[in-house]
N, C-alpha and C positions, 0 to 999 in steps of 0.2 A: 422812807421819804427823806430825801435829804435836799441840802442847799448848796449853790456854789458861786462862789462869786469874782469875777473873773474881769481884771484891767484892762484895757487895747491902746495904745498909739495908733492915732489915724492922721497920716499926712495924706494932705489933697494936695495932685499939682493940676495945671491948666497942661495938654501936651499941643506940639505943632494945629492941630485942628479946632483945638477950644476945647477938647474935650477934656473932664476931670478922669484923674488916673489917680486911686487913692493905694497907698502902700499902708500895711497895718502890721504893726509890730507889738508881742505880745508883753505884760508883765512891764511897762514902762519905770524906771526908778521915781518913786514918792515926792522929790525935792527936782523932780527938772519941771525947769521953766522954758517959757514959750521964746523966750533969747536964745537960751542953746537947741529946740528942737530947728530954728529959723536957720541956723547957722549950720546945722546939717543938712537942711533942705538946699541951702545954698549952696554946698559944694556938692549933692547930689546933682544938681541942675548946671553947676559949671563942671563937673567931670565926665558931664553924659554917661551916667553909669547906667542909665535903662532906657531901652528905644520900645515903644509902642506900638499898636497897629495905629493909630494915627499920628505917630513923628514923635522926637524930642519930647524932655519934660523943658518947659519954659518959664516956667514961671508957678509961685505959691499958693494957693485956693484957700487953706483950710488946715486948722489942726484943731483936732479933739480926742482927749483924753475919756474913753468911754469904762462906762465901769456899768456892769451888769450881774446882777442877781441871776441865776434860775432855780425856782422851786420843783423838786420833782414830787409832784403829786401823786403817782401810781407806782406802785410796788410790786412787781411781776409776782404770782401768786406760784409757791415752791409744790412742785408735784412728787 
């Protein structure tokens, strides 16, 4: 049985329709702050670097730094 535990970057943008389009990056560095994840959100949304099924990113929804455990309970039994 083992554990793992495991960081994510989650930027939320709003795209042309309303709709949220979240980008997830893995392993985020310990010491960033919500100032520089803003300011890369920013120039993702002014260089148009990713188009959607519903249009442009336009604007910032959300960031969360998610950190998650998983326990693995069962241990495939060796034949």
């Amino acid at each position: 049985m083992a554990s793992v535990t495991k960081k994510v970057l989650r930027m939320t943008f709003n795209n042309t329709l309303g709709n949220a389009v979240t980008l997830t990056l893995p392993s985020p560095k310990a010491d960033l702050t919500s100032l520089q994840i803003e300011a890369v959100m920013d120039q993702i949304i002014t260089k148009n670097i990713f188009l959607t099924s519903g249009g442009e990113l336009i604007s910032k929804r959300d960031i969360k730094i998610v950190d998650t455990t998983t326990n693995d309970l069962f241990d495939q039994p060796v034949a």
